[in-house]
N, CA, C and O atoms as a printed pandas DataFrame, in Angstrom:
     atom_number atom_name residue_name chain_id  residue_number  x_coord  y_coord  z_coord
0              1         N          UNK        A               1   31.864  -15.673   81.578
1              2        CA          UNK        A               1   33.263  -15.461   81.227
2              3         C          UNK        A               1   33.810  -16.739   80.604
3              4         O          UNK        A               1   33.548  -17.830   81.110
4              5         N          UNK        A               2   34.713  -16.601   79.303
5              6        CA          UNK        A               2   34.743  -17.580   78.781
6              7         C          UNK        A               2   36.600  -18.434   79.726
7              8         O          UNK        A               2   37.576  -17.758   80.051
8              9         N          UNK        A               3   36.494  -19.592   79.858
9             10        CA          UNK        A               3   37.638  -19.597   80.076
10            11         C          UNK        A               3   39.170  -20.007   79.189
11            12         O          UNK        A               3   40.344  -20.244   79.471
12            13         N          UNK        A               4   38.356  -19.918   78.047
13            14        CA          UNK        A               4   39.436  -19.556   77.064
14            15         C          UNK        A               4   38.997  -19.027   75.659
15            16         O          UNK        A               4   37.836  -19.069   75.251
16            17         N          UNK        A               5   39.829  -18.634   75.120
17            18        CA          UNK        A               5   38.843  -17.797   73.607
18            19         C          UNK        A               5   37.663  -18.580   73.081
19            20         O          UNK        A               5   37.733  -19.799   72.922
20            21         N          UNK        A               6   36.884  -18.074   72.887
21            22        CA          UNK        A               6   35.982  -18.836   72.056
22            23         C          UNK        A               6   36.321  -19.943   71.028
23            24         O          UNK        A               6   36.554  -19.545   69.887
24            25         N          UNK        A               7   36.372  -21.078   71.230
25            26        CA          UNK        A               7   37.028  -22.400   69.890
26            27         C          UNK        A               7   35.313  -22.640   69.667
27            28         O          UNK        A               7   34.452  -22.855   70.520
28            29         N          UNK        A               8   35.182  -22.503   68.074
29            30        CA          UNK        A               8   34.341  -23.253   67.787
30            31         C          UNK        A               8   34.550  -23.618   66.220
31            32         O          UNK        A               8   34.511  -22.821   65.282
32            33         N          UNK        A               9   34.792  -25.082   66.161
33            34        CA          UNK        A               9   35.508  -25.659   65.401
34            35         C          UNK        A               9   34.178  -26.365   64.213
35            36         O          UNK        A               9   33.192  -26.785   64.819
36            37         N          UNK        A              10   34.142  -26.447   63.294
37            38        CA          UNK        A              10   33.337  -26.844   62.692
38            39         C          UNK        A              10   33.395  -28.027   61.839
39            40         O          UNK        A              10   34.269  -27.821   60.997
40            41         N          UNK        A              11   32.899  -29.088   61.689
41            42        CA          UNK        A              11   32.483  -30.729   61.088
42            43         C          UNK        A              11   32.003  -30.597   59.680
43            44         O          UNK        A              11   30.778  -30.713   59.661
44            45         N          UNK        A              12   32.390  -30.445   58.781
45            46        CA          UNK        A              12   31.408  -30.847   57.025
46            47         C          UNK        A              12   31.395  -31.631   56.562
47            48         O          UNK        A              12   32.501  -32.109   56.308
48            49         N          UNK        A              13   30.325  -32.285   56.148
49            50        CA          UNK        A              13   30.541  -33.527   55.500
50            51         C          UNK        A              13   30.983  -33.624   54.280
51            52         O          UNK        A              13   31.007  -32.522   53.733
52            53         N          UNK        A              14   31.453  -34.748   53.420
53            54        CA          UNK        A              14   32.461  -34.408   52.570
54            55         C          UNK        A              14   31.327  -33.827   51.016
55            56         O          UNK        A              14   31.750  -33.054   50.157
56            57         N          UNK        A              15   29.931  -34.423   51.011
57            58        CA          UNK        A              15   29.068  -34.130   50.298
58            59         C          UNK        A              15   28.503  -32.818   50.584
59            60         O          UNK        A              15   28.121  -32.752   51.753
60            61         N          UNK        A              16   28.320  -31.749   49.910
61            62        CA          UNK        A              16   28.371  -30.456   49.998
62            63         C          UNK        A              16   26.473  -30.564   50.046
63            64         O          UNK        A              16   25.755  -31.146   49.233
64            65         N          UNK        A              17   26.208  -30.074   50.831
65            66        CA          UNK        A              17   24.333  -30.182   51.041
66            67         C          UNK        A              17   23.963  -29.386   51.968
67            68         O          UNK        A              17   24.679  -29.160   52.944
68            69         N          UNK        A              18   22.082  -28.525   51.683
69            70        CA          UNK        A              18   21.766  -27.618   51.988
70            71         C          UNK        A              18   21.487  -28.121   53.994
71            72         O          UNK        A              18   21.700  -27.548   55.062
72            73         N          UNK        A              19   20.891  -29.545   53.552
73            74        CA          UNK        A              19   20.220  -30.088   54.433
74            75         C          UNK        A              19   20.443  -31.175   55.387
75            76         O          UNK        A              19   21.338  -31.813   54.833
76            77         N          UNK        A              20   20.225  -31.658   56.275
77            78        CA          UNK        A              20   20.858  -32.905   56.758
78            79         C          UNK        A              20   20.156  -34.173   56.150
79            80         O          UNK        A              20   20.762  -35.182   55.788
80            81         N          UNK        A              21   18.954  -34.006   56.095
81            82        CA          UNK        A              21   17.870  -34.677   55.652
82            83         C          UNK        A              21   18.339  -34.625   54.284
83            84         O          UNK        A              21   17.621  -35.523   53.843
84            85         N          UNK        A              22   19.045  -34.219   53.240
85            86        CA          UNK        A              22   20.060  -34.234   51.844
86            87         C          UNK        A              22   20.689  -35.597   51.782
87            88         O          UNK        A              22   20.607  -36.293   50.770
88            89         N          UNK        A              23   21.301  -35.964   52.844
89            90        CA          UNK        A              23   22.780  -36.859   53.337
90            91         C          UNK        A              23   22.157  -38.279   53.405
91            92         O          UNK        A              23   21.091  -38.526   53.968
92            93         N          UNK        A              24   22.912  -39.149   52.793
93            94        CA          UNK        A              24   22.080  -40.049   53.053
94            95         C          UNK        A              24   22.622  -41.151   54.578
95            96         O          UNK        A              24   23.489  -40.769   55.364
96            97         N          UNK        A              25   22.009  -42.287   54.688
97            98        CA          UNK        A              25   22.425  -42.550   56.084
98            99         C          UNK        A              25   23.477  -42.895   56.462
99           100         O          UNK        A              25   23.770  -42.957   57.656
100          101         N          UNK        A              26   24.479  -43.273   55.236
101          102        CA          UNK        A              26   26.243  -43.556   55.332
102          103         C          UNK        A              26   26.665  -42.548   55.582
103          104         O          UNK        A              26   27.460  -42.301   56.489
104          105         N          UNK        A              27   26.103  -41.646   54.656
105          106        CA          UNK        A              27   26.957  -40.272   54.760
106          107         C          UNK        A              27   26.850  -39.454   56.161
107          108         O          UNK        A              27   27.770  -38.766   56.602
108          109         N          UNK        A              28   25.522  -39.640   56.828
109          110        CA          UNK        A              28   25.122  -39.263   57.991
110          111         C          UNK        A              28   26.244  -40.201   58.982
111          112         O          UNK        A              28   26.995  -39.482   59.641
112          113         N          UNK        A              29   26.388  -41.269   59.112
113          114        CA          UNK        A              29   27.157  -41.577   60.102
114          115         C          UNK        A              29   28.553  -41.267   60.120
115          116         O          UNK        A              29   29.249  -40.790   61.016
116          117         N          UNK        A              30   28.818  -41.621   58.994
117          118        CA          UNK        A              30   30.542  -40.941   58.875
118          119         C          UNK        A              30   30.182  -39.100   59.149
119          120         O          UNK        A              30   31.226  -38.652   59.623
120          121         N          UNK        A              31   29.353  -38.181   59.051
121          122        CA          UNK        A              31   29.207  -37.322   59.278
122          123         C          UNK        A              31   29.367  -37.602   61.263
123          124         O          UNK        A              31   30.446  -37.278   61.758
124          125         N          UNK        A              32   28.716  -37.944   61.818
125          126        CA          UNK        A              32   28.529  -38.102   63.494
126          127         C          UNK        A              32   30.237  -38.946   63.821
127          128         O          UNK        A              32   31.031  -38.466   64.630
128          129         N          UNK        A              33   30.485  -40.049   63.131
129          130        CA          UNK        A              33   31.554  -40.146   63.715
130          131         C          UNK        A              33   32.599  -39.199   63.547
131          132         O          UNK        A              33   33.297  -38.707   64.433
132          133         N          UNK        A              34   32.626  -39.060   62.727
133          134        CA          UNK        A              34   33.836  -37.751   62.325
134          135         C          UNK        A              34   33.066  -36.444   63.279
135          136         O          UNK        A              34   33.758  -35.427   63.299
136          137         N          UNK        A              35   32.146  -36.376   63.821
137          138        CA          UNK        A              35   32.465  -35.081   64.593
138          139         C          UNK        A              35   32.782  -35.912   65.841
139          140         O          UNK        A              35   33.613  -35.228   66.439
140          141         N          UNK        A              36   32.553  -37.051   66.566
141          142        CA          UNK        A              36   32.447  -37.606   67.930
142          143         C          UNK        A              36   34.358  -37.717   67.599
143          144         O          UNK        A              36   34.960  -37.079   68.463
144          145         N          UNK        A              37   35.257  -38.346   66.615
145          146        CA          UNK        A              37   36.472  -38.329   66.558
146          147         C          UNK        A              37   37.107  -37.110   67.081
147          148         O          UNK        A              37   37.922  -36.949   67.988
148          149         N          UNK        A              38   36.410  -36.129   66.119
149          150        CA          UNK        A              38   37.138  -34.443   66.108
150          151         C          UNK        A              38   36.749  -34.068   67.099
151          152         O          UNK        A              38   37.646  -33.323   67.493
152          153         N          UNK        A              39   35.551  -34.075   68.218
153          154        CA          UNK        A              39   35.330  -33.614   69.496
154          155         C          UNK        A              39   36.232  -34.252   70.220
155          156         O          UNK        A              39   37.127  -33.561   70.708
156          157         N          UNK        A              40   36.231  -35.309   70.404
157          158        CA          UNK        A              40   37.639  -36.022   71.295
158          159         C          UNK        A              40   38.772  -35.126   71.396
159          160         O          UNK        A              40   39.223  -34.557   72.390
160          161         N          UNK        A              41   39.255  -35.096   69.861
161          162        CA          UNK        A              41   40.466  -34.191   69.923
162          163         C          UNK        A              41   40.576  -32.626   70.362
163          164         O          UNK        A              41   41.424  -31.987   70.984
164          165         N          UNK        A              42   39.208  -32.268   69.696
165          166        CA          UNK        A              42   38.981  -30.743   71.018
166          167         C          UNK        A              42   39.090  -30.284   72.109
167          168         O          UNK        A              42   39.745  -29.323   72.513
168          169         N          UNK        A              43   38.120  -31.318   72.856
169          170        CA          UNK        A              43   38.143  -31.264   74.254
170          171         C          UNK        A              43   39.240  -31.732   74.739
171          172         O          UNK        A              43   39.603  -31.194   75.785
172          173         N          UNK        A              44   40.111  -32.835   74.189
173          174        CA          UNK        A              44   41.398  -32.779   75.083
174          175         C          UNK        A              44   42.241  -31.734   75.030
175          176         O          UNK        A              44   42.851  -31.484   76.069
176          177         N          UNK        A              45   42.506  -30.805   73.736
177          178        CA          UNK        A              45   43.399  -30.102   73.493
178          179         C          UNK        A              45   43.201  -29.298   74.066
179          180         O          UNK        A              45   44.125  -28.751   74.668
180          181         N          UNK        A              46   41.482  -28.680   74.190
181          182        CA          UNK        A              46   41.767  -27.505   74.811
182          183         C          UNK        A              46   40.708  -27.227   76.417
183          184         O          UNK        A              46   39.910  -26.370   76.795
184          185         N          UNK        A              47   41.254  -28.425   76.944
185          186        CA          UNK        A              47   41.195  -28.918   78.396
186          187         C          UNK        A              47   39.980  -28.917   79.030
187          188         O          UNK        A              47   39.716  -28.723   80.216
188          189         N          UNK        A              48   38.738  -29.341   77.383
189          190        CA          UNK        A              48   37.332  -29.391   77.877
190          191         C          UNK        A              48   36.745  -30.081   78.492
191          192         O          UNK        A              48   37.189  -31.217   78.329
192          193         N          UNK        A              49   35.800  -30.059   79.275
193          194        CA          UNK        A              49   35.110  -31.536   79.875
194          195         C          UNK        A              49   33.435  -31.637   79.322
195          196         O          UNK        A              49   32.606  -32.369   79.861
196          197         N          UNK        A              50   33.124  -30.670   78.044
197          198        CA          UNK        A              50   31.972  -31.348   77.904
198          199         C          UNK        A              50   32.157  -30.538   76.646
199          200         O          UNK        A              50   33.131  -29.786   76.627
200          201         N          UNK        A              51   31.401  -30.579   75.638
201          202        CA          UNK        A              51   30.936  -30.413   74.421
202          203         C          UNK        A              51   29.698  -29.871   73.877
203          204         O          UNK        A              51   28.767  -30.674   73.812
204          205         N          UNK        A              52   29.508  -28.803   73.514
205          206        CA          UNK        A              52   28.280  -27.908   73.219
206          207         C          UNK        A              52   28.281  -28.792   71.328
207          208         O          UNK        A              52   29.282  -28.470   70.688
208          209         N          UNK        A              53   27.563  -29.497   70.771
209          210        CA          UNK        A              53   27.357  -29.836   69.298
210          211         C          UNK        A              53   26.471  -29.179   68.705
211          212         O          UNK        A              53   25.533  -29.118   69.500
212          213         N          UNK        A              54   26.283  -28.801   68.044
213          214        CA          UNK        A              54   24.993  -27.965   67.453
214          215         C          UNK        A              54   25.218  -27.776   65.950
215          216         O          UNK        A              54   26.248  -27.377   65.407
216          217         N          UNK        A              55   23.649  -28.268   65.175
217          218        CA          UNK        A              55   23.504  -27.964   63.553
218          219         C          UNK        A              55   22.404  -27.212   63.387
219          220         O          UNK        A              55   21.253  -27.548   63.668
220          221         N          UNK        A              56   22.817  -26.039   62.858
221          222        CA          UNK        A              56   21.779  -25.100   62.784
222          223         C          UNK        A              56   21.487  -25.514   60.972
223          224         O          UNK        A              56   22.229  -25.239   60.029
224          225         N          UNK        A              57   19.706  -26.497   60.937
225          226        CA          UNK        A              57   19.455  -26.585   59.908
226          227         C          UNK        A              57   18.479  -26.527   58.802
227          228         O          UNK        A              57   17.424  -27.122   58.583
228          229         N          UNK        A              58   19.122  -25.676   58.206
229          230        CA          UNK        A              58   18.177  -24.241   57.359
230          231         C          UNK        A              58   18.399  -22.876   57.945
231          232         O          UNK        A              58   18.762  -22.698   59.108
232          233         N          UNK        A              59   18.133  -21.809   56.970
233          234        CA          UNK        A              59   18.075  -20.594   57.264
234          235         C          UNK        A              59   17.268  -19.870   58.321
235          236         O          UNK        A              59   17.582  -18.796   58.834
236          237         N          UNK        A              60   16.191  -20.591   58.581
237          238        CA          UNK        A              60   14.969  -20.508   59.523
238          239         C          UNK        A              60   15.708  -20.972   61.262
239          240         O          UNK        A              60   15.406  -20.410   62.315
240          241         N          UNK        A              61   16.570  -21.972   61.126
241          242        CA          UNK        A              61   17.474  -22.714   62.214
242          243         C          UNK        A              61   18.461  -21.455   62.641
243          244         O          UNK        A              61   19.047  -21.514   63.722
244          245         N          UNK        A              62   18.624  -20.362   61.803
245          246        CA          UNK        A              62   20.353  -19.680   62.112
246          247         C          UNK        A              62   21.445  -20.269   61.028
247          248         O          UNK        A              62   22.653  -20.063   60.907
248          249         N          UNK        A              63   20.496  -21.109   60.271
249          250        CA          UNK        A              63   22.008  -21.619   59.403
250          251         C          UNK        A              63   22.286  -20.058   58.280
251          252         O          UNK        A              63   21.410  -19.440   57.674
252          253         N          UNK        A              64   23.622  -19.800   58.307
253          254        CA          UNK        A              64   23.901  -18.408   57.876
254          255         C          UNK        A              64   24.565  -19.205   56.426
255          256         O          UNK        A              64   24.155  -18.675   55.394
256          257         N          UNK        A              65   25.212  -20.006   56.278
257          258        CA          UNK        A              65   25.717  -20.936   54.817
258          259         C          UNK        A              65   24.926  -21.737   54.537
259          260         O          UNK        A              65   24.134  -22.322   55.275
260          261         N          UNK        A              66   25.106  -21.838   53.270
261          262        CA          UNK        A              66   23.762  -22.894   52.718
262          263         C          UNK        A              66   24.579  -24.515   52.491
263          264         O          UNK        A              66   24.440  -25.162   51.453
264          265         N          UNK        A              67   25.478  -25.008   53.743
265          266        CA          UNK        A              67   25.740  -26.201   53.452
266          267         C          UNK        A              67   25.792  -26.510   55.194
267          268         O          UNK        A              67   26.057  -25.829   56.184
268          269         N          UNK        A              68   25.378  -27.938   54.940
269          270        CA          UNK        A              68   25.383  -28.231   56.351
270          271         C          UNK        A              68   26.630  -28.712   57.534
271          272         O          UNK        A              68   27.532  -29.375   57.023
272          273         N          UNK        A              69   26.733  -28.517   58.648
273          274        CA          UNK        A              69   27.851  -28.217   59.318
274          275         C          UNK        A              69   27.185  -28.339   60.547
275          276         O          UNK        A              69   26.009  -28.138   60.852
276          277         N          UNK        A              70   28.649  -28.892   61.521
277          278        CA          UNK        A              70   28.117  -28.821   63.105
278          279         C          UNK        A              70   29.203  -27.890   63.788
279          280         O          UNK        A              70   30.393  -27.929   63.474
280          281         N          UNK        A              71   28.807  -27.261   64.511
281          282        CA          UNK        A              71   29.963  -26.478   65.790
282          283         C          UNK        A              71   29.878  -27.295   66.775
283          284         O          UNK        A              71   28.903  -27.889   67.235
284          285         N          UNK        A              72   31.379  -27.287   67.185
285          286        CA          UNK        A              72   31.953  -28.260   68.353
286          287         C          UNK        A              72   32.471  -27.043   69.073
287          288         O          UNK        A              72   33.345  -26.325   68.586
288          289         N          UNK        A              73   31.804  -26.787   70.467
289          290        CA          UNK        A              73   32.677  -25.926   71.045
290          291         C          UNK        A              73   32.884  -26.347   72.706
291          292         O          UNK        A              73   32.094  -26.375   73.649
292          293         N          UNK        A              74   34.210  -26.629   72.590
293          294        CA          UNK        A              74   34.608  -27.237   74.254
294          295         C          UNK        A              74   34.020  -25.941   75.274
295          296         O          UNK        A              74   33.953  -24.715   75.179
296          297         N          UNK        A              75   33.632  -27.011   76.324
297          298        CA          UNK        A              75   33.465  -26.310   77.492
298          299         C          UNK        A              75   33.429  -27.114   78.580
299          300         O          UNK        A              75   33.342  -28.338   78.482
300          301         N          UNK        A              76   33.509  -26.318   79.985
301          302        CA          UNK        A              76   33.818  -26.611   81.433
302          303         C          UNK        A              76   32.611  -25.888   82.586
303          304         O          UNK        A              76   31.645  -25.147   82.408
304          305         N          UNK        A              77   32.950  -26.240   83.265
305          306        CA          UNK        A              77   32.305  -26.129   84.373
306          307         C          UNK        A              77   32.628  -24.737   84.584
307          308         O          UNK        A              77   33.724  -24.326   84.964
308          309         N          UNK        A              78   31.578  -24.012   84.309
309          310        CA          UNK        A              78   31.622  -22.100   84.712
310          311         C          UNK        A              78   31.866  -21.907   83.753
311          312         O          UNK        A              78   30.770  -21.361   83.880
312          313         N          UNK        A              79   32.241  -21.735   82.651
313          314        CA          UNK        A              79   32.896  -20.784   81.048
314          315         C          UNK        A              79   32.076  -19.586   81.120
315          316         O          UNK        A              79   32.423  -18.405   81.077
316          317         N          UNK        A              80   30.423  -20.335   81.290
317          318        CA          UNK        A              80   29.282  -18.917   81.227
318          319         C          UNK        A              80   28.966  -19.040   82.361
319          320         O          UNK        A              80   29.165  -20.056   83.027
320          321         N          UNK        A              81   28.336  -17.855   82.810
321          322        CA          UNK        A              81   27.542  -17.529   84.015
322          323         C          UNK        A              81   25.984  -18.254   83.555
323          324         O          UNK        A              81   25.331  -18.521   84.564
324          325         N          UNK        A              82   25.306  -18.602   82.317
325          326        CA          UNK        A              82   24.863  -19.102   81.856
326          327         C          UNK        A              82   24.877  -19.912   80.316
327          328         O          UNK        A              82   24.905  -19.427   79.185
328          329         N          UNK        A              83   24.853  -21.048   80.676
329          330        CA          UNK        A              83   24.813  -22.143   80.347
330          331         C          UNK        A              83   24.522  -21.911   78.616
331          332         O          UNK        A              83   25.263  -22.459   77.800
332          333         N          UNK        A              84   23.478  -21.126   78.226
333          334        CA          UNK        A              84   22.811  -21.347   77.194
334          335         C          UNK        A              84   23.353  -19.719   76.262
335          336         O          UNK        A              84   22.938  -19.414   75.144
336          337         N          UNK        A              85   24.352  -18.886   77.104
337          338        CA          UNK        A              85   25.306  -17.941   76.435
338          339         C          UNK        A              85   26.281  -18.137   75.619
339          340         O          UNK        A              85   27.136  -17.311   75.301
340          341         N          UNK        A              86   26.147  -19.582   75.143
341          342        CA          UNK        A              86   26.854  -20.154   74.424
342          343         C          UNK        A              86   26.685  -19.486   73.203
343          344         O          UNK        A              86   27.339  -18.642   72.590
344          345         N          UNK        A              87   25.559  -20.128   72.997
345          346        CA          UNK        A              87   24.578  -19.302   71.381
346          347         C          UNK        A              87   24.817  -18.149   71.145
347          348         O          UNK        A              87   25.260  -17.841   70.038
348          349         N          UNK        A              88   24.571  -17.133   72.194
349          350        CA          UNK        A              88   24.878  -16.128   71.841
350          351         C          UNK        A              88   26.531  -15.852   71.313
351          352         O          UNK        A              88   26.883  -15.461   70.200
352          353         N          UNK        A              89   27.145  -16.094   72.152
353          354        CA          UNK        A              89   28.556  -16.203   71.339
354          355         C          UNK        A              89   28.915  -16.622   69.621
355          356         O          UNK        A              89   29.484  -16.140   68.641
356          357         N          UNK        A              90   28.119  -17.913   70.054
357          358        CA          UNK        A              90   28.127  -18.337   68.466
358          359         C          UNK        A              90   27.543  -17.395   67.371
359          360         O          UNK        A              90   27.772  -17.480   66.165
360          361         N          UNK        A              91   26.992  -16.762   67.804
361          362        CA          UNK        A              91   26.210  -15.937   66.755
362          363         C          UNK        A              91   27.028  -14.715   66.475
363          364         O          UNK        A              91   27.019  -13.956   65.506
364          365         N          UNK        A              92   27.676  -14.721   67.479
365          366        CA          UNK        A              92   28.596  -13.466   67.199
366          367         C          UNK        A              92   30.091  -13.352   66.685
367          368         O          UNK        A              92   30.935  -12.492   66.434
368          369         N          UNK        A              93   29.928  -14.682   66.679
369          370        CA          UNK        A              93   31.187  -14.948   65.754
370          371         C          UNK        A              93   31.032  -15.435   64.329
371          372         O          UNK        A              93   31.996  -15.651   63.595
372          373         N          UNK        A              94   29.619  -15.613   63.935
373          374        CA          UNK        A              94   29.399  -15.638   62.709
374          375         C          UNK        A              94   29.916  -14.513   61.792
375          376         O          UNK        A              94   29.661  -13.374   62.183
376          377         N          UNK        A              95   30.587  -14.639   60.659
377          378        CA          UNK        A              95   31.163  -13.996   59.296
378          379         C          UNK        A              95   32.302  -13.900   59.806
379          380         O          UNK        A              95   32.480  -14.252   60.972
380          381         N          UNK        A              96   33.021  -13.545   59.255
381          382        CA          UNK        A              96   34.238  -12.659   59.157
382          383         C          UNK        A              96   34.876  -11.924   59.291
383          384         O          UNK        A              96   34.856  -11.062   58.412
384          385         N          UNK        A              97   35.889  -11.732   60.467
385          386        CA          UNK        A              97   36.572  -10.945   60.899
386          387         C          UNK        A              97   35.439   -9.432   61.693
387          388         O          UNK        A              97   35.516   -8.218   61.502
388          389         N          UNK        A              98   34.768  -10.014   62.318
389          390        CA          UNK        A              98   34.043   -9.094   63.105
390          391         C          UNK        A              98   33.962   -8.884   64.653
391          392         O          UNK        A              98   34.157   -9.800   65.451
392          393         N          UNK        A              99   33.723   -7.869   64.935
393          394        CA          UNK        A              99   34.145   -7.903   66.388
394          395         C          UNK        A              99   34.078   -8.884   67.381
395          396         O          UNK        A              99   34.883   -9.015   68.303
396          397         N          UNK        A             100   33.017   -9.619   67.145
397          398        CA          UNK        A             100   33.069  -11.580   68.158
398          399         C          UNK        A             100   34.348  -12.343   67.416
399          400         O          UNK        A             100   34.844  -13.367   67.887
400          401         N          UNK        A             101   34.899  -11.596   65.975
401          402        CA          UNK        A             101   35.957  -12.728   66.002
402          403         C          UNK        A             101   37.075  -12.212   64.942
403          404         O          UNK        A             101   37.037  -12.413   63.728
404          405         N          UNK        A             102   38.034  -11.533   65.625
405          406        CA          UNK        A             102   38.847  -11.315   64.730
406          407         C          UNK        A             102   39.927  -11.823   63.888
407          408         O          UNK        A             102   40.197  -13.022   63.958
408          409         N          UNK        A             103   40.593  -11.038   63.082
409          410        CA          UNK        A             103   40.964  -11.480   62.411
410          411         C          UNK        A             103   42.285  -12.274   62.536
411          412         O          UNK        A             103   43.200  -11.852   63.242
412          413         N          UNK        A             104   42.387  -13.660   61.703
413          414        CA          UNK        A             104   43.747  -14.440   61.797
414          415         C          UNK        A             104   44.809  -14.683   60.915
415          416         O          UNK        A             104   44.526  -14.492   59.732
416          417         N          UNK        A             105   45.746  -14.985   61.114
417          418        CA          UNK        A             105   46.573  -14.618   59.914
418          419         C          UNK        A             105   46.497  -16.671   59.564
419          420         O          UNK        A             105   46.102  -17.562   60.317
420          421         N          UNK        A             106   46.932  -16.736   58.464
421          422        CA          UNK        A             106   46.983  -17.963   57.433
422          423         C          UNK        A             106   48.302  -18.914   58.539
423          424         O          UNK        A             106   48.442  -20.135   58.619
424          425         N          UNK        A             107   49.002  -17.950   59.173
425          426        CA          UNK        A             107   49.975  -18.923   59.880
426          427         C          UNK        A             107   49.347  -19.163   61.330
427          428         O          UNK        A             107   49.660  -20.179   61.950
428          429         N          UNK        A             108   48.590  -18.363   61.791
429          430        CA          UNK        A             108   47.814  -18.596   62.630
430          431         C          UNK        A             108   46.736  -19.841   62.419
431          432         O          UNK        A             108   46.550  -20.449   63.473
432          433         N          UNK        A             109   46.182  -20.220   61.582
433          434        CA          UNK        A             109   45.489  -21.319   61.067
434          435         C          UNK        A             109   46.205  -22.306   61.222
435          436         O          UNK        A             109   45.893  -23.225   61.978
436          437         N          UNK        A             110   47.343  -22.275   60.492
437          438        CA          UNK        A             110   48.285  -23.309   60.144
438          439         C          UNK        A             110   48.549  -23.897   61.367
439          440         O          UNK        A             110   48.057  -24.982   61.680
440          441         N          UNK        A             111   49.244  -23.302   62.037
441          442        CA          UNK        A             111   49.443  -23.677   63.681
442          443         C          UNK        A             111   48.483  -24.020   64.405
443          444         O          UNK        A             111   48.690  -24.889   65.252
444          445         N          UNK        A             112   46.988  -23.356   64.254
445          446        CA          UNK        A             112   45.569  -24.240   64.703
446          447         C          UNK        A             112   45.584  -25.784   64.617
447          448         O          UNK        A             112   45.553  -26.622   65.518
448          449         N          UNK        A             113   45.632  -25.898   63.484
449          450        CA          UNK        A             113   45.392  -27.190   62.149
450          451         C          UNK        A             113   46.783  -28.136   62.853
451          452         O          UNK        A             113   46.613  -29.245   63.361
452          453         N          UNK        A             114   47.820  -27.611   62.781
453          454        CA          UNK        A             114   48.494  -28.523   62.851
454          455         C          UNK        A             114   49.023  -28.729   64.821
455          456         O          UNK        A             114   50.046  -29.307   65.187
456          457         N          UNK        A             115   48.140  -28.173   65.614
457          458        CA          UNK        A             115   48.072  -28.540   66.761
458          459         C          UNK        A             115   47.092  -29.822   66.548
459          460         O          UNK        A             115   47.344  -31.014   66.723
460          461         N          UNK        A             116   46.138  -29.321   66.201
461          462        CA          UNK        A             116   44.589  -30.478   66.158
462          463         C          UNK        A             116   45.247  -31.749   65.728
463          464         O          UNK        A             116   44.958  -32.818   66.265
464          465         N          UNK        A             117   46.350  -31.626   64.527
465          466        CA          UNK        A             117   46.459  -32.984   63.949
466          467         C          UNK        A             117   47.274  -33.589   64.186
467          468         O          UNK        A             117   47.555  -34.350   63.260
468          469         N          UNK        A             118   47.974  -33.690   65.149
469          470        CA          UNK        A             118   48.428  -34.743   66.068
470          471         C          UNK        A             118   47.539  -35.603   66.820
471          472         O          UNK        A             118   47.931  -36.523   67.537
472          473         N          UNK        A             119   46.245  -35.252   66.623
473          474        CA          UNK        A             119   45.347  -36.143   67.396
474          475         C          UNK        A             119   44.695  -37.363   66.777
475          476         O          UNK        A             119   43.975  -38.210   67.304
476          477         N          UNK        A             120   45.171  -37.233   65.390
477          478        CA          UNK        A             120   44.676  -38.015   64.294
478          479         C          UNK        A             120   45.609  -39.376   63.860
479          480         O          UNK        A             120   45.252  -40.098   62.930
């Protein structure tokens, strides 16, 4: 049981690439700090105490877009009855407006976005 909607917030680096191994090692670190920044601000906001990170990379990995990206998704102590039902979630909220994840309106975003960025 989740104990709050599913947040899984996603990291891109500013260089658009299939691969991580693409990125080179500047770009790789400002890639890790900028998610370790933006996890900070997750987990406080939405009252996490640990952090699921994950880059699914390549198509063979689960990567469903052909650019590389990390999911940050807060979590706590119990959310799942198991631990590793995470994934599955994630997977089911892949695309668009489908039953793991419906649909939001543009002011709904807005208000996402501009909760997060007070943390900045």
């Amino acid at each position: 049981m989740l104990f709050f909607f599913f947040i899984d917030v996603l990291v891109v680096p500013k260089k658009n690439t299939p691969r991580l191994h693409d990125l080179s090692d500047e770009e790789i670190v400002d890639f890790m700090l900028s998610a370790q920044k933006i996890g900070r601000a997750v987990e406080k906001h939405y009252q996490g105490t640990s952090l699921t990170m994950t880059i699914q990379d390549g198509p063979q990995a689960g990567q469903t877009v052909p650019h590389v990206h990390m999911h940050l998704i807060p979590r706590k102590k119990g959310d799942w009855a198991n631990n590793d039902d995470v994934y599955e979630e994630l997977d089911k909220s892949k695309g668009v407006d489908n039953e793991g994840r419906p649909p939001r309106t543009e002011e709904d975003m807005k208000q996402e976005a501009d909760e997060l960025r007070v943390y900045f």
